[in-house]
N, C-alpha and C positions, 0 to 999 in steps of 0.2 A: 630690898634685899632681905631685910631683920623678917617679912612676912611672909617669902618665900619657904627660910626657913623653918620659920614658927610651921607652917602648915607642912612641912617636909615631916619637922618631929611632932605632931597631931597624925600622920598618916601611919608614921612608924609605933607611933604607940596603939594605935588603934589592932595594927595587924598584931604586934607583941601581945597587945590583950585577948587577943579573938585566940591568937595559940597557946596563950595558957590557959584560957576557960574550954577549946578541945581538950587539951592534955592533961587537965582535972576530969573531965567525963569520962576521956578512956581510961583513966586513973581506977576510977570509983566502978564503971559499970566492966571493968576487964577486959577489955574487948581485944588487947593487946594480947593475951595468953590466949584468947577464943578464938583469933585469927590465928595465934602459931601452933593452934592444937590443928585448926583445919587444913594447913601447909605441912604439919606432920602425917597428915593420912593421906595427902597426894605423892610426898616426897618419899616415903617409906619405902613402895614394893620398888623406887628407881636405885633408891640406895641399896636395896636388900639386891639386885641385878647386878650389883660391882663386883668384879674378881676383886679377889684379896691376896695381898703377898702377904703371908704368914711366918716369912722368916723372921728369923734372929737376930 
């Protein structure tokens, strides 16, 4: 049982480690603002298409 879950938390730590060594890289190389600048120039002319209620 005690080896079950030794290697339960060795698997969970493993995948914890693997997602903070991604989320330092997209940290440092942006990749996060580089993806939403290029979802801002698909998403644009769909949002520029909405009618607008401009009331008060």
């Amino acid at each position: 049982m005690f080896e079950k879950v030794m290697k339960f938390i060795g698997k969970l730590f493993l995948v914890l480690l693997l997602l903070f060594i991604a989320s330092i890289i997209i940290y440092f190389t942006n990749a996060d603002m580089k993806l939403s600048a290029q979802m801002a120039k698909i998403l644009e002319p769909w949002y520029d298409k909405m009618e607008r209620d401009r009331r008060m």
